[in-house]
C-alpha positions as CSV (number, residue, x, y, z in Angstrom):
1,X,-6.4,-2.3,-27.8
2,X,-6.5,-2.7,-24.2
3,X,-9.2,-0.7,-22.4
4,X,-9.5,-1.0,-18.0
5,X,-12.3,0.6,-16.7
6,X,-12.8,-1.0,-13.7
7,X,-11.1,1.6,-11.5
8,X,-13.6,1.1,-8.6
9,X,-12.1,-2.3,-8.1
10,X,-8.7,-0.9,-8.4
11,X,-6.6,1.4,-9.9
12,X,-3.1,0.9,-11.5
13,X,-0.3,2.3,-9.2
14,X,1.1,5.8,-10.0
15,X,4.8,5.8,-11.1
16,X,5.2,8.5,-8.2
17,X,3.8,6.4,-5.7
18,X,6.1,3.7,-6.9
19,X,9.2,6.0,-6.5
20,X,8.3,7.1,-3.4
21,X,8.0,3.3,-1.8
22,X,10.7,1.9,-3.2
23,X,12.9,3.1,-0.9
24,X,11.5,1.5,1.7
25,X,12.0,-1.8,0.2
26,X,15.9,-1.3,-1.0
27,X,16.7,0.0,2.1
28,X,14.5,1.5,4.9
29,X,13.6,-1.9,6.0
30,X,13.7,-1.5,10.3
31,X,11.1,-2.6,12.3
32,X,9.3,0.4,13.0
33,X,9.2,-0.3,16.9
34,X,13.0,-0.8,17.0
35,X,14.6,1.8,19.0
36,X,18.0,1.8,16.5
37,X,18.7,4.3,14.2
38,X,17.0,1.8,11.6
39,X,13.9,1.7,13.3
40,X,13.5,5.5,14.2
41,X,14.0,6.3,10.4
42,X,11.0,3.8,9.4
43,X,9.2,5.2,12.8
44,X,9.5,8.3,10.9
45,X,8.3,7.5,7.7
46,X,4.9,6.1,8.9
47,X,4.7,9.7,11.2
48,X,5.3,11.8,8.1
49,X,2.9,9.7,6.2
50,X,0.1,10.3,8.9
51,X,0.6,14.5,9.0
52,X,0.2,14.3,5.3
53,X,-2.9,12.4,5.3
54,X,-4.2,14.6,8.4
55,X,-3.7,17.9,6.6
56,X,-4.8,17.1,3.7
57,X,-8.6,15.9,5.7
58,X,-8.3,18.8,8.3
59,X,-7.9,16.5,11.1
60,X,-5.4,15.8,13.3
61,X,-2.9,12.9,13.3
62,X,-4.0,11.3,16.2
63,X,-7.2,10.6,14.3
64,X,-5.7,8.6,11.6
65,X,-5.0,5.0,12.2
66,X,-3.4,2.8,9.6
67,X,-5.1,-0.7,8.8
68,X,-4.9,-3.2,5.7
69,X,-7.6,-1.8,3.6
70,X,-11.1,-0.5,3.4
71,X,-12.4,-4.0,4.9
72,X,-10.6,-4.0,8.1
73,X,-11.4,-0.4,8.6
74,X,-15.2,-0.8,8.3
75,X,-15.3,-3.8,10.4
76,X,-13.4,-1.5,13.3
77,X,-15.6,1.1,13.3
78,X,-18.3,-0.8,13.9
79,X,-17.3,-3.7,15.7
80,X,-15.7,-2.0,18.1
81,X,-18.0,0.9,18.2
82,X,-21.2,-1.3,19.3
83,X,-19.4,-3.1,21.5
84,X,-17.7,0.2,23.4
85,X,-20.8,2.4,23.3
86,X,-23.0,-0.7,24.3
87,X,-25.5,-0.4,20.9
88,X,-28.4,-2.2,20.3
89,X,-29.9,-0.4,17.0
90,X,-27.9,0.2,13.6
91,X,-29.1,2.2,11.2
92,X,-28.0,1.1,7.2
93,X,-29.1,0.6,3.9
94,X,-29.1,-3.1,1.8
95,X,-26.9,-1.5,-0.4
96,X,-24.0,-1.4,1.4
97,X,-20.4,-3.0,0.6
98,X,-20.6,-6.1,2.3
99,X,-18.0,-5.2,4.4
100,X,-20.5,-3.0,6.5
101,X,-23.3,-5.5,5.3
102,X,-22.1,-8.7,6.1
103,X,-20.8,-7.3,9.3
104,X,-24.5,-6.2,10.3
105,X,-25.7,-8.8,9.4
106,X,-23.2,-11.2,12.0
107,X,-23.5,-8.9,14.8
108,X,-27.7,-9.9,14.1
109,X,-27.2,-13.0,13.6
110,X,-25.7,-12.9,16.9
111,X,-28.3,-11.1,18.4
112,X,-26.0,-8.0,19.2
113,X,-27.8,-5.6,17.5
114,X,-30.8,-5.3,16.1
115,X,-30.7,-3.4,11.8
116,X,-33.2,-1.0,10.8
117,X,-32.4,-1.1,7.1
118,X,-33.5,2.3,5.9
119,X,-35.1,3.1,2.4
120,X,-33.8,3.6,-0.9
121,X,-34.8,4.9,-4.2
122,X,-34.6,3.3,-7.6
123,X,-31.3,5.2,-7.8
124,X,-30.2,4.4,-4.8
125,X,-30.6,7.6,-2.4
126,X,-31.2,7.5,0.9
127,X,-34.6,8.1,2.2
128,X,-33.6,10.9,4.2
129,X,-37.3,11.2,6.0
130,X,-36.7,7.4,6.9
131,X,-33.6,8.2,8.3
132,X,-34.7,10.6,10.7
133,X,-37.6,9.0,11.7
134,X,-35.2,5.8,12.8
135,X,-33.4,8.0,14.7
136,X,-36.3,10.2,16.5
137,X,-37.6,6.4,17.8
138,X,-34.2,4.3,18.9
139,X,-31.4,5.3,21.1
140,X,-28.0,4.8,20.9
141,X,-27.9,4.2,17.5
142,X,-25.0,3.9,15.3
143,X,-25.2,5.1,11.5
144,X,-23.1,3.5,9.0
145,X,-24.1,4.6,5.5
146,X,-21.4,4.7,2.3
147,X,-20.7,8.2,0.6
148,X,-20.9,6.8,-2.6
149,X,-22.1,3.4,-4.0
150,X,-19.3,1.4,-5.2
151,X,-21.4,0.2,-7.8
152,X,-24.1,3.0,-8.8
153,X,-22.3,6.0,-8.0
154,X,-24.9,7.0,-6.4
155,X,-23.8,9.9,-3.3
156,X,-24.8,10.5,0.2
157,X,-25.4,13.7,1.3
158,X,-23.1,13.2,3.8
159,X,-22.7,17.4,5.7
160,X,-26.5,16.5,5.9
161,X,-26.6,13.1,7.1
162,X,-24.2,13.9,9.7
163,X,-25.4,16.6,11.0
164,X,-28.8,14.6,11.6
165,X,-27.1,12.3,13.4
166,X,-25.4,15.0,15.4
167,X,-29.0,16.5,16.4
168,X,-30.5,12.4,17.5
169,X,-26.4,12.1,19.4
170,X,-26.2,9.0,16.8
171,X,-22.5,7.8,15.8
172,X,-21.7,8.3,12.2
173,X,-19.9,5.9,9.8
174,X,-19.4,6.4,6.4
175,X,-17.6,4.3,4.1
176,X,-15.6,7.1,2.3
177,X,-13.5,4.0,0.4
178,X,-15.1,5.2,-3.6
179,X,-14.3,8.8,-2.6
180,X,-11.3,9.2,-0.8
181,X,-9.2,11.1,-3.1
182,X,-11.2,11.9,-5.3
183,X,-13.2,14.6,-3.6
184,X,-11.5,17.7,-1.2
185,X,-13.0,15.9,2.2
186,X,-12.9,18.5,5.2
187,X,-14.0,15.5,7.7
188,X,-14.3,18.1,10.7
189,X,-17.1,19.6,8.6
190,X,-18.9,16.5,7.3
191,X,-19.3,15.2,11.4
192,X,-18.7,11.5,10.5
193,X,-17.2,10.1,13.5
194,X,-15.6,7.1,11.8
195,X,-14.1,7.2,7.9
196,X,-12.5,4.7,6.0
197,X,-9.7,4.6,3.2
198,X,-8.0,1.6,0.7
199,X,-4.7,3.4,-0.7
200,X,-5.5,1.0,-4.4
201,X,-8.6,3.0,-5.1
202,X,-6.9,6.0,-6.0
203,X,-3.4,4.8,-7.2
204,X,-1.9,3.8,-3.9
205,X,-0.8,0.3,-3.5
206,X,-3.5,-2.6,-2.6
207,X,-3.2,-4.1,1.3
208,X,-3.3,-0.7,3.1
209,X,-5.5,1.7,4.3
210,X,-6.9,3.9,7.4
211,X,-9.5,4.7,9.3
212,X,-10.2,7.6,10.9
213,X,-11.9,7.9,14.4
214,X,-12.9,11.1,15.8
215,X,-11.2,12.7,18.8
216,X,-14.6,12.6,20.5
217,X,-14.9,8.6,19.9
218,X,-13.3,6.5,22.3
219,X,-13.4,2.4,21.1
220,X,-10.7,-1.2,22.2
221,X,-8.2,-2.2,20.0
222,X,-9.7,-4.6,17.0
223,X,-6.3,-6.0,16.8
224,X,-4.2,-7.3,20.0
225,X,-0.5,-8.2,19.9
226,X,1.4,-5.0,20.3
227,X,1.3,-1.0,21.1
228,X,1.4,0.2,17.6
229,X,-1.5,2.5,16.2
230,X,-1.0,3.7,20.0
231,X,-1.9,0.6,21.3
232,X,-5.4,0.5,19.2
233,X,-4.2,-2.1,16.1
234,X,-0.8,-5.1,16.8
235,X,1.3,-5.8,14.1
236,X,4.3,-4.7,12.6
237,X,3.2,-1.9,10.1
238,X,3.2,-2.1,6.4
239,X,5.7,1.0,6.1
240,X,5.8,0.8,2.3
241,X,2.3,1.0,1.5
242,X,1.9,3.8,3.9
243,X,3.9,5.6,2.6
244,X,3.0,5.0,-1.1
245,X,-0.9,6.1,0.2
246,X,0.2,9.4,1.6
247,X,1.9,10.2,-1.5
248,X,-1.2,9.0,-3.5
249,X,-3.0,10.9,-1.6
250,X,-1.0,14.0,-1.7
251,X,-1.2,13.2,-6.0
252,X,-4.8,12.9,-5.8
253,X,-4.9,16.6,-3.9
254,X,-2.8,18.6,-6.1
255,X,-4.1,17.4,-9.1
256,X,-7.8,17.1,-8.2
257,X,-10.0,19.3,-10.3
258,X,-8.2,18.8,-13.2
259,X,-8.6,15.0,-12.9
260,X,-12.5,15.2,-12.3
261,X,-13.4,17.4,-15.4
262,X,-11.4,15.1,-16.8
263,X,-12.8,11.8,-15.4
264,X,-16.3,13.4,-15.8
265,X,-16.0,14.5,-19.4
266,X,-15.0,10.7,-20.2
267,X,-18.0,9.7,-18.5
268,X,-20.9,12.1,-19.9
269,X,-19.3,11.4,-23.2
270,X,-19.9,7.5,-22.4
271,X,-23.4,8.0,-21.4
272,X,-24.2,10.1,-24.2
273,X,-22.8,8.2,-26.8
274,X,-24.4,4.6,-25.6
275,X,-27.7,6.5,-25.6
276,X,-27.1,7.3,-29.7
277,X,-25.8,4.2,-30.6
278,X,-27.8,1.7,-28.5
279,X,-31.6,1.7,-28.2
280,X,-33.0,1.3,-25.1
281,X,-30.0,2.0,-22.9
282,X,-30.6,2.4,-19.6
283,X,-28.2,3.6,-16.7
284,X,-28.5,2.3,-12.5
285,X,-28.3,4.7,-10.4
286,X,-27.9,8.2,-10.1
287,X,-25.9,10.2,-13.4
288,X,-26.4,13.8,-12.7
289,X,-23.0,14.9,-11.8
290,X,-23.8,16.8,-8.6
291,X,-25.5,13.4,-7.4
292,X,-23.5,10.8,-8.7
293,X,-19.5,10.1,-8.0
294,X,-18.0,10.7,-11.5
295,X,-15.3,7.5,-11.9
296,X,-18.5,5.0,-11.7
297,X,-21.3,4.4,-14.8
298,X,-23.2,1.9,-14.2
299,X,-24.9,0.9,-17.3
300,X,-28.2,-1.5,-17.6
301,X,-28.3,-2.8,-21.9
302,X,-30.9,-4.2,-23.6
303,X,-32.2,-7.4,-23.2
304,X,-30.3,-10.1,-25.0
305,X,-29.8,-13.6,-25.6
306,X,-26.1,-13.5,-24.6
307,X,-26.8,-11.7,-21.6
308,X,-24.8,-13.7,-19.4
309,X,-21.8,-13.6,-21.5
310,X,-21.4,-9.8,-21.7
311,X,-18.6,-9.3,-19.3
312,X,-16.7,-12.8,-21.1
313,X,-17.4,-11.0,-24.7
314,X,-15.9,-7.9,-23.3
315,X,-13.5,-9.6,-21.8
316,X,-12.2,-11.0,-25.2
317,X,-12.2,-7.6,-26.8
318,X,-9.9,-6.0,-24.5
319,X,-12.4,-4.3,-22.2
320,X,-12.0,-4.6,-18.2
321,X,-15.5,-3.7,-16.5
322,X,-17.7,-5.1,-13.3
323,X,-20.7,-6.6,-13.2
324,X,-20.6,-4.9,-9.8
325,X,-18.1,-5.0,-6.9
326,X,-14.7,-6.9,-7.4
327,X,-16.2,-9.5,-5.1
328,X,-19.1,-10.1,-8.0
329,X,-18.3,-12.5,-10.5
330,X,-20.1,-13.7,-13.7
331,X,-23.2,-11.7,-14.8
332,X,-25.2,-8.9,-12.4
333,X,-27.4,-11.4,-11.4
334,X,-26.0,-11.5,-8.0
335,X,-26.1,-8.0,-7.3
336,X,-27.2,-7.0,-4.2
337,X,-27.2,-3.3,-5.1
338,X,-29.5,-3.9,-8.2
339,X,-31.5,-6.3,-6.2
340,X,-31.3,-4.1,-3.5
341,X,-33.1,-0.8,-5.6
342,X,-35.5,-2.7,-7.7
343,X,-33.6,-2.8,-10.9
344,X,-34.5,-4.9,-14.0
345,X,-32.6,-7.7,-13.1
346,X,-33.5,-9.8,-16.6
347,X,-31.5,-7.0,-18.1
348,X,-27.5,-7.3,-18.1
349,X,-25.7,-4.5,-16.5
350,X,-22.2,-3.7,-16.1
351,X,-20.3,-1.3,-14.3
352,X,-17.5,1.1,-16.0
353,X,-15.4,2.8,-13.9
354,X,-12.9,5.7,-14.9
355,X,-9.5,7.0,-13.4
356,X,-6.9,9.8,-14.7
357,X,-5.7,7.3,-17.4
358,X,-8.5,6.7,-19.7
359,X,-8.7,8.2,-22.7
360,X,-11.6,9.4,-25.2
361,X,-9.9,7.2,-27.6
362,X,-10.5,4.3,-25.2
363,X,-13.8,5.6,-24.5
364,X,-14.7,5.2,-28.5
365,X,-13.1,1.8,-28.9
366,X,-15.6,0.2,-25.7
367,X,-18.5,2.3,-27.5
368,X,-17.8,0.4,-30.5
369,X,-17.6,-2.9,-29.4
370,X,-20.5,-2.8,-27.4
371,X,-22.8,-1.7,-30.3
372,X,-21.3,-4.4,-32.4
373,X,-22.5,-6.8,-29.7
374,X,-26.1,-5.0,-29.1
375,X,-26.0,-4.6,-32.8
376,X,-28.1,-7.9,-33.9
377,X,-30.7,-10.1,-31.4
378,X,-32.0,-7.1,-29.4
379,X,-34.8,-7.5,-28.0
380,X,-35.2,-3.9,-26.0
């Protein structure tokens, strides 16, 4: 058997999705800012595309601009955002994706901005007194915390984080990329003033995404070399992939609470039946399913000999997980999340992820295995 739970890198695409793009590869194939009757059509396709996506966020289309991924989108929020509004303080946490990380961490370097890294729990929860605190003593300050850790699955309160930032005037942006699709998002109502999207983490194709920028935010282009995005990002658009994440989008909407008691029953039933079969199992991060994004188990085993060969062994089973992000290779030991909370880093942990797919049966087989591999040499 072959078992892939490593969703939150990516997910396979949806046979819909696929329908709906391949037109645009047999035979929609003018440039977008062509004025023919080939262009106009494509022109079209990506206008469509961005209604959907609006409606389905309550926002309006002029808020949504189209970008490669999750990556680009981060780094134009903030990029562009310090350098428009003229910021000096940032406001994050050390457990960022390093696409908000790393970023900070440049603009520093470059002595651009100056990071308050605000505090987390064990599990990975924002110290919410911290954060208001950083705000009541620096101004402007621009927040950029994640709405759910890509490798914990640990959530942000986000309604309440951005209203605090609302009452200190502070920008807000979240990195919505784990949660996109899978939760109903009413943006309006969660005040983030930047939000971020890859179309391959919820069954859209890899290479596009969006970000969206609030009507009362005003930032430059991040990408020069042409008028489209309305003049904010050059470059011929990826029309296909567009297209396939407005219809993966549109999937994830009319199908959504069906596939979360679905995803989340795979996962409690996970959890549960490591903790029987494996003694001292331990999980990172938060589990409780009002706190904790339900596609991502982060799971921290036993101590063990073979410790770095977990992910290889599972590997050779069949079994598809994460030691942490996709960009993590190898063991967790270079985690900056688990490093970043205080986690038992002599203990090997590995990251499951779910989507619509995954089956109990598939569940039991990775349950199995790993029990067979914890079985002997444990040393809890």
């Amino acid at each position: 058997m072959k078992v892939y739970l490593d969703n939150a890198a990516t997910t396979p695409l949806d046979k819909e999705v696929l329908s709906a793009m391949l037109p645009v590869f047999e035979m929609d194939f003018g440039n977008p800012s062509s004025i023919h009757s080939f262009g106009r059509k494509t022109r079209s396709a990506i206008e469509n595309s961005r209604k959907t996506i609006a409606k389905l966020l309550n926002v309006t289309p002029a808020e949504i601009f189209f970008t490669s991924g999750g990556t680009e989108a981060d780094n134009m929020a903030i990029v562009r955002s310090i350098e428009t509004y003229g910021i000096k303080h940032v406001v994050s946490s050390e457990i960022e994706h390093h696409a908000v990380e790393h970023t900070l961490k440049v603009l520093e370097s470059q002595g651009k901005i100056k990071v308050s890294w605000v505090k987390t729990d064990i599990k990975g929860n924002v110290d919410l007194i911290h954060l208001e605190e950083l705000l009541k003593t620096n101004s402007p300050t621009l927040v950029s915390l994640m709405h759910a850790n890509n490798e914990l699955g640990t959530l942000l309160p986000v309604a309440e984080v951005g209203a605090m930032c609302e009452k200190y005037g502070a920008i807000f942006h979240s990195d919505t990329v784990q949660t996109m699709g899978h939760y109903a998002m009413d943006l309006k109502a969660m005040k983030v003033h930047f939000a971020t999207c890859a179309a391959h983490k919820f069954h859209g194709p890899k290479g596009v995404g969006f970000l969206y920028i609030s009507n009362g935010i005003k930032i430059a282009p991040f990408i020069y070399g042409g008028a489209q995005e309305r003049n904010m990002r050059g470059g011929t658009e990826n029309v296909a992939g567009i297209v396939g994440m407005a219809k993966a989008l549109e999937l994830c909407y009319k199908d959504m609470e069906a596939h979360q008691n679905h995803i989340q029953s795979l996962k409690s039933y996970m959890k549960s039946s490591l903790e029987k079969n494996i003694p001292g199992m331990m999980f990172n991060g938060e589990t409780d399913p009002d706190h904790s994004l339900y596609t991502v188990l982060n799971c921290s085993f036993p101590h063990h000999p073979d410790a770095e060969m977990l992910l290889f062994n599972l590997d050779i089973s069949g079994i598809a997980a994460s030691g942490g992000s996709a960009c993590s290779s190898g063991s967790n030991q270079g985690s900056h999340v688990l490093k970043g909370i205080g986690a038992d880093m002599t203990r090997p942990s590995v990251r499951f992820s779910f989507s619509k797919y995954n089956t109990k049966e598939e569940i039991d087989f990775v349950v199995n295995k790993l029990t067979e591999l914890f079985k002997v040499k444990v040393n809890a």
